[in-house]
N, C-alpha and C positions, 0 to 999 in steps of 0.2 A: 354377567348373568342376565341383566337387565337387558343388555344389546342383545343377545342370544334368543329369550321371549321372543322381543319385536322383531325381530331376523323371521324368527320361526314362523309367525303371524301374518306376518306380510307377504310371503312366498304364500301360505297356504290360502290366506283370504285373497289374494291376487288371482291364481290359478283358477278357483271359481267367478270370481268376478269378469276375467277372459273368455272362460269357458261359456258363461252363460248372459252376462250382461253387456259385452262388447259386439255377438251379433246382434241386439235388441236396442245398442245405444240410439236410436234415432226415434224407438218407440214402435216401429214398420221395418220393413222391410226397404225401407230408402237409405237407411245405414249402412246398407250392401253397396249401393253406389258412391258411398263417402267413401267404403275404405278399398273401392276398388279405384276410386278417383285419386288417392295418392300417388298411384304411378306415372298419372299424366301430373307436365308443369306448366303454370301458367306463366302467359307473358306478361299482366298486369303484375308489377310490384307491388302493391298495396295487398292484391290477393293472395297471393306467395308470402309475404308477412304475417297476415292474417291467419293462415292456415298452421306458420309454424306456432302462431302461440296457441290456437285452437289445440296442435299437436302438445306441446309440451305442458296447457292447461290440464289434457286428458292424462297424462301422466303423473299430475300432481294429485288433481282427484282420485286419481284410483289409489296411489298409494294410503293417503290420507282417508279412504271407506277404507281399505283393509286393513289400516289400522286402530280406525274408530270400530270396527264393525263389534256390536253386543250383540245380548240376548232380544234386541229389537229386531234385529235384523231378520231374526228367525222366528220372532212371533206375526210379522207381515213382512213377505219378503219379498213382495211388488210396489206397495206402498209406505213408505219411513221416511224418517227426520234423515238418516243416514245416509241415503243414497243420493250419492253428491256427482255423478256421472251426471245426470240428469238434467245438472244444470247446462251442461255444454249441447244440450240436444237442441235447441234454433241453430247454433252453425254446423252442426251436422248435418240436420236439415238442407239449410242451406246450398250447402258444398254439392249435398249429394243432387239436389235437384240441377246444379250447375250444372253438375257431370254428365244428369240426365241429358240436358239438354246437348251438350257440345257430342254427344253421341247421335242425338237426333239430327244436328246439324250434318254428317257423315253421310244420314242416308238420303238416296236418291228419290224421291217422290213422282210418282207423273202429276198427281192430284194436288195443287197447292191446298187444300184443305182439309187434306190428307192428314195433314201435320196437325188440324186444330181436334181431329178426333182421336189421336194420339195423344196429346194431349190430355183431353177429357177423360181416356182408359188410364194414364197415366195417374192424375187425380185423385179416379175414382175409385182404383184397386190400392191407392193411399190410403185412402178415408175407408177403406170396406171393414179394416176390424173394430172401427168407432159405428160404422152405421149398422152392423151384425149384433151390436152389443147393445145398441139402443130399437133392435127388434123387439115385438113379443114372442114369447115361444113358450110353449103348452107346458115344457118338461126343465122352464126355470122359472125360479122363484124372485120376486123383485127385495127379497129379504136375502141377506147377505148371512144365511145361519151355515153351517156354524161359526162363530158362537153368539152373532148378534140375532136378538129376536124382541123388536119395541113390543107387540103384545103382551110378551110374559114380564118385561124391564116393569112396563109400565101398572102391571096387576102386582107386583113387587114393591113400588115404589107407593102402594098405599096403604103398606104395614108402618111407613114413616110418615110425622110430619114433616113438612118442609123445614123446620127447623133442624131435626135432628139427622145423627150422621148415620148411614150407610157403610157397608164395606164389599169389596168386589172385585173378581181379578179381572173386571173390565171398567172402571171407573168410569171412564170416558161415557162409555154409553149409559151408566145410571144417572150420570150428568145430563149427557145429552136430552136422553129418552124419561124420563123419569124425573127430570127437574129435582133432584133430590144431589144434597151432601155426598159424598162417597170418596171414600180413602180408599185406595191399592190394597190391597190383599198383602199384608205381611207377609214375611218369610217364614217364620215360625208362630206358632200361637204361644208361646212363653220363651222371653218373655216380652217378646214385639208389639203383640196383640194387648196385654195387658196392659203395655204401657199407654200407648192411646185408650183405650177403655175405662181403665180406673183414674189415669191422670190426667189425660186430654179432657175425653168426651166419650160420654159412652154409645157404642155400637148398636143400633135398635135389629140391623136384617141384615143380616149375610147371604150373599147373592154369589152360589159358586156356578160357575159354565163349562163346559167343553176344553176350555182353555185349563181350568185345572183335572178337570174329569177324566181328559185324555190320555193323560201324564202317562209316561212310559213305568209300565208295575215295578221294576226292580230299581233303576236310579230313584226315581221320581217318588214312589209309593214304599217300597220297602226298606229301600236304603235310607230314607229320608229321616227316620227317627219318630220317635214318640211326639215329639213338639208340631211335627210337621204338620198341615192339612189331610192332606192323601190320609192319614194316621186316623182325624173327624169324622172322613167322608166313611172308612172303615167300621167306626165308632157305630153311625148312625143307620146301619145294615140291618143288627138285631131288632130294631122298633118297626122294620117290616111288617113284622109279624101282627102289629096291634090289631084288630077287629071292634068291628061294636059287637052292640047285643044282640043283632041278627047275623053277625056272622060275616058281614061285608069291608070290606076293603076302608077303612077310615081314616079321612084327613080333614082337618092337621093333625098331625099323630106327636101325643107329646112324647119329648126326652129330655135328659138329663146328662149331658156332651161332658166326658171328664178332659182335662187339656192334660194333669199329669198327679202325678204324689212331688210334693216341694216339701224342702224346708226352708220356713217364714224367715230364718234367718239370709236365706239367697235371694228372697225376691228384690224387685228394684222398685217397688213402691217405700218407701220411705215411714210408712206404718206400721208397714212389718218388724227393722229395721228390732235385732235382740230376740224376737220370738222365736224358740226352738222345738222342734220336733216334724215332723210330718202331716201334714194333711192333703183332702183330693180338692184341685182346683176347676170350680165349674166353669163350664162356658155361660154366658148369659141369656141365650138364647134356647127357650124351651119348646119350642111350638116347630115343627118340620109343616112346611105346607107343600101341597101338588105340585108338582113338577118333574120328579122323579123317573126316569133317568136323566133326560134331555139336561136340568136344572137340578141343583139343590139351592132352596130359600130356606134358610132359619128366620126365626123370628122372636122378641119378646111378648108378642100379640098373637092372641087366638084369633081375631077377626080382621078385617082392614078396619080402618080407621073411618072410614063412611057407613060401615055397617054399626060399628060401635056408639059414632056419634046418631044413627038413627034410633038405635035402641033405648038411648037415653034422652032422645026426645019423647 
């Protein structure tokens, strides 16, 4: 059965890894001269050596990314830990620039110098998708959203102190950007969430992005269950509606997030542990602040932590 999975896995991650990352293994378009260079053979042995383990490296790589491939691969899937083609991209490089050249050597020139501005097109229509990408341009943004945006991380990460933990389905960049604690985004909010919470540490600002927001509605949002997030983000729709006393659109707009009805008897906190019956378990976070749609931040805090400590000076 087991062999059957990884059978099935490896043909299907394979098929896309050919299809899409073996014209791109060079990075450019000089990986077109690598794999049209295998037809020619060389006279040096050492490079004919070379080349076969080059070959049967890239064969071991691919099998072993279509086997490793997860749910990373598909949250970035230009940049990852997984993509291990990558690492054979200098002798691809290489190869392919050889071939370049042993084709240059073929043609006839009147202009010995012919050859050095060939050359330099050669080069530089190499380098053109790094030097196009480090242009400016009017109609792109030097912000990598969705779903990174250091503005909104960083007006987030001052519902926390730096002592306390965060939670977020981008970790990395509340780390990065925001200098602040931040644990992954559970799977489920009961009872995943709860267990860091009540028994770790508890969670001061929940910081959801695009990366959950997006979620396909019927796997992701509907099929997912009561526990899920998508289920939260649902939850927190009817507090839309809050207004002030004039009538205008008001945040942070408080709520009161249910995660489910339990009995004290299932939980895995170790308190509960004999108590029976049903009750509703809250989220902790009562405060929705601006951000809405781009963002959902929950918070335990009505203000940032700079405004609060000003007020109490």
């Amino acid at each position: 059965m087991w062999l059957r999975i990884l059978t099935t896995k490896l043909l299907a991650n394979s098929k896309e890894l050919i299809q899409n990352e073996f014209p791109k293994l060079g990075g450019n378009w000089i990986g077109a001269f690598f794999l049209v260079g295998l037809l020619v053979g060389f006279a040096n042995l050492t490079a004919s050596r070379i080349r076969y383990f080059l070959l049967m490296s890239l064969a071991i790589l691919l099998a072993a990314q279509a086997l490793g491939h997860t749910q990373l691969s598909e949250d970035s899937k230009q940049i990852n830990s997984e993509n291990l083609l990558v690492l054979a991209s200098p002798l691809v490089l290489l190869y392919g620039v050889s071939f370049f050249y042993l084709l240059l050597d073929q043609i006839y020139l009147p202009i010995r110098e012919l050859r050095y501005v060939i050359i330099g097109a050669f080069c530089l229509i190499a380098c053109l998708p790094m030097l196009l990408a480090l242009l400016p341009a009017r109609t792109r943004t030097p912000l990598s959203y969705p779903p990174y945006h250091p503005p909104s991380i960083q007006r987030t990460r001052d519902y926390a102190k730096p002592e306390e933990l965060t939670m977020s389905d981008i970790p990395w960049a509340m780390a990065w950007y925001g200098q602040r604690q931040c644990a992954w985004l559970t799977q489920k909010m009961q009872p995943d969430f709860s267990d860091i919470n009540d028994l770790q540490k508890p969670v001061t600002v929940l910081f959801l992005t695009r990366v959950t927001l997006d979620g396909r509605i019927i796997t992701d949002w509907l099929g997912a269950g009561t526990e899920s997030w998508p289920n939260l983000i649902l939850e927190t729709v009817p507090f839309m509606a809050q207004r002030d006393a004039e009538g205008k659109d008001n945040w942070p707009k408080r709520v009161e997030l249910r995660m489910q009805k339990m009995n004290e008897a299932t939980q895995s906190s170790p308190y509960n542990l004999g108590a029976q019956g049903l009750r509703i378990s809250y989220l902790p976070f009562h405060y929705w602040q601006r951000g809405w749609p781009e963002f959902i931040t929950l918070t335990t805090r009505e203000r940032p932590i700079t405004e609060e400590m000003g007020r109490h000076e």
